[in-house]
Structure formats: C-alpha cells, structure tokens
C-alpha positions as CSV (number, residue, x, y, z in Angstrom):
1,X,110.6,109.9,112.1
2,X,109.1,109.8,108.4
3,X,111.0,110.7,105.9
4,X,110.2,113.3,102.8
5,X,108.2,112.0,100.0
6,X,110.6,112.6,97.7
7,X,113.1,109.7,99.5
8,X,110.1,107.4,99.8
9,X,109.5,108.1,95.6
10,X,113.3,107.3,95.1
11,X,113.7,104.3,96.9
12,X,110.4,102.9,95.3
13,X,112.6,103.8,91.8
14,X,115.5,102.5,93.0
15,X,114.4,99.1,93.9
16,X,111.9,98.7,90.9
17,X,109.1,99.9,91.8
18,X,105.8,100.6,90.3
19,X,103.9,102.6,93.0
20,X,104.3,104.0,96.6
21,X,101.7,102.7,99.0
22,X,101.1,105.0,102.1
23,X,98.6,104.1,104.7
24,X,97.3,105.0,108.2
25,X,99.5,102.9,110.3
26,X,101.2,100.8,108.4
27,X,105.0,101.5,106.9
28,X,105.5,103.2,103.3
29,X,105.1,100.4,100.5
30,X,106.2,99.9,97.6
31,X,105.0,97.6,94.2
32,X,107.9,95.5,93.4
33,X,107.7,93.3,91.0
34,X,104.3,92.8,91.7
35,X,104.5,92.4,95.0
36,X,104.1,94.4,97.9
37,X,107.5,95.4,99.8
38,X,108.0,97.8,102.8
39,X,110.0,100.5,102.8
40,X,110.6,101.1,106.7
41,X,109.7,100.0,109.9
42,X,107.8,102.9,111.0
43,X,104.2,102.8,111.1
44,X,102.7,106.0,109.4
45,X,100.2,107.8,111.6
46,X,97.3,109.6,109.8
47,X,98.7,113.0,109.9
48,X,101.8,111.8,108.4
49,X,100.4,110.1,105.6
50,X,98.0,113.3,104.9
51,X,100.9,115.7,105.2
52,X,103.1,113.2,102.7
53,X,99.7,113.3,100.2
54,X,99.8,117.1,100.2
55,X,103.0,118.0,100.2
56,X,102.4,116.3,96.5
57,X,100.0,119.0,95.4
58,X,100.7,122.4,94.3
59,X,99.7,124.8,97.4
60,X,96.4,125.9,95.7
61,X,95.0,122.2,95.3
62,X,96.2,120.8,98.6
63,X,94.4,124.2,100.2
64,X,91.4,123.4,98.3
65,X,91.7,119.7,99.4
66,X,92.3,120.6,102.7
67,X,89.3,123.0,102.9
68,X,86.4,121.1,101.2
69,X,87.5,117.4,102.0
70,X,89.6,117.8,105.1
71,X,87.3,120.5,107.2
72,X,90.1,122.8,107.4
73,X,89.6,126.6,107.7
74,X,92.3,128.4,106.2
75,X,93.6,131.8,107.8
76,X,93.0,135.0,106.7
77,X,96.5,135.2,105.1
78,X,95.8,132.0,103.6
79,X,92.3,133.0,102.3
80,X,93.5,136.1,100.6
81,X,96.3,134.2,98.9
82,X,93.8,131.8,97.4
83,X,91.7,134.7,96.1
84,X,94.6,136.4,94.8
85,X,96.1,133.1,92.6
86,X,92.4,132.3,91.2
87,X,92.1,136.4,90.1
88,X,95.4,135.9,88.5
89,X,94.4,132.7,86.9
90,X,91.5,134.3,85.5
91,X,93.6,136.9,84.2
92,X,95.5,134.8,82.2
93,X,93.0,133.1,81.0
94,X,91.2,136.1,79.6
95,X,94.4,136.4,77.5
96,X,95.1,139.3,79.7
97,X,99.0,138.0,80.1
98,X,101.9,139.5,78.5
C-alpha cells in the first residue's frame, strides 16, 4: 500500500534528497546526490500517483485541476463550494475584509 506524501517528502529529506520522483508504475524516487534512488518496492499505479499530486494542492486548485485537466465533474456539493471560495476571494480582494 502507498504511503502519504508527507513520508515519501521526509524520507527524500532524510536521506539527502533533492526531489521526489513519482511515476505511473514505477516506485517513489528520490534525487540523491545526484542520482536517482528508490524509495520502495511498490510500483505506483496511476491513480496513486494522481491522488499523491493532489493531495499536494490546496482543495480549490486540485478541484480546478481535476476539473479542466483531469475530466472530472465535480458534485453539486462540490460545485457550490467552489463558487462559494471564489465569491469570498473576490470579497477580499475588493478590500471588503475586516
């Protein structure tokens, strides 16, 4: 089972690491050194490696991402939330804040 991204970012730290590598099935990587090491044995399906990227982003970028570039239709719920954060962005940046 894959582990969080957060533990795949740590041991990438913890062993010197530059940069996590995540692919389509192939294990997480890491830049060590300059050169590539792996991080597990498990290859990474696609979902996996999509759902490690996102988890990355804030909620309203990886909806975004998930909407435009994905093909993902978000749920109703989901759609309202969306219209609701970019009202109260605009909000703010009207200098309508407190």
């Amino acid at each position: 089972m894959a582990r969080e991204i957060t533990e795949y970012l740590r041991e990438t730290i913890a062993r010197g690491g530059s940069d996590l590598h995540l692919s389509a099935w192939a294990p997480a990587c890491a830049r060590v050194n300059g050169s590539i090491v792996s991080l597990d044995q498990e290859l990474l399906d696609p979902t996996t490696v999509r759902n490690l990227i996102l988890d990355t982003l804030s909620p309203g970028i990886a909806v975004v991402l998930s909407v435009f570039f994905l093909g993902e239709r978000p749920t109703i719920w989901q759609a309202s939330g969306i219209a609701i954060t970019l009202v109260g962005v605009g909000w703010v940046m009207r200098g309508h804040a407190a």
